[in-house]
C-alpha positions in Angstrom: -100.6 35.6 39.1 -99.7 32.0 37.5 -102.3 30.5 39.3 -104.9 33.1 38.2 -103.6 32.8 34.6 -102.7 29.3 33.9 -105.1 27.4 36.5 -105.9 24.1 34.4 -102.2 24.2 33.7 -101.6 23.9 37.4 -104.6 21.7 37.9 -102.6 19.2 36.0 -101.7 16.1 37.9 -98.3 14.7 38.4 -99.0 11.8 40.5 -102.0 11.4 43.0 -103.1 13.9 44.8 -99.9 16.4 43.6 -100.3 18.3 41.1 -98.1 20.8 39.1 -99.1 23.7 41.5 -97.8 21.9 44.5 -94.8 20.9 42.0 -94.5 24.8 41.6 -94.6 26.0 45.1 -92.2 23.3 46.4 -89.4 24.5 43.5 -90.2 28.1 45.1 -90.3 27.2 48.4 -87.1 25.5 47.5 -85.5 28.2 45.9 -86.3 30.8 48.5 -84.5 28.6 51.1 -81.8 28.4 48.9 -81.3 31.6 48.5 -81.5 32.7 51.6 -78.8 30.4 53.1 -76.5 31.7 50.3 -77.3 34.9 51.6 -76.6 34.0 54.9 -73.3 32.0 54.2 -71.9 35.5 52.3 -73.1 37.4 54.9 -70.6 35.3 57.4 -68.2 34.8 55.1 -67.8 38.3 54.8 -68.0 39.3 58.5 -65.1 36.6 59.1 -63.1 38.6 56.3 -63.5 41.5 57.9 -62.8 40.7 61.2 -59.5 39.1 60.3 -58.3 42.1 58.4 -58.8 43.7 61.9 -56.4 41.5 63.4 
């Protein structure tokens, strides 16, 4: 929707060929990621918890 709203924004450059819509979908890319293996550790964490609690 950014891209549709905002497009010389993101046609801005940053350096070279990059400009602040690849800047954008790296940082979301990146967060995404991030998230996800947050997820993932809590996930595990919380089987491991569990499991002990069994024991």
């Amino acid at each position: 929707m950014l891209a549709c709203a905002a497009e010389d924004l993101l046609a801005t450059r940053v350096t070279g060929q990059i400009n602040l819509g690849v800047v954008a979908l790296l940082a979301q890319g990146s967060l995404l990621l991030w998230t996800a293996a947050r997820y993932d550790r809590a996930v595990h964490e919380g089987a491991a918890y569990e499991s002990a609690e069994e024991h």
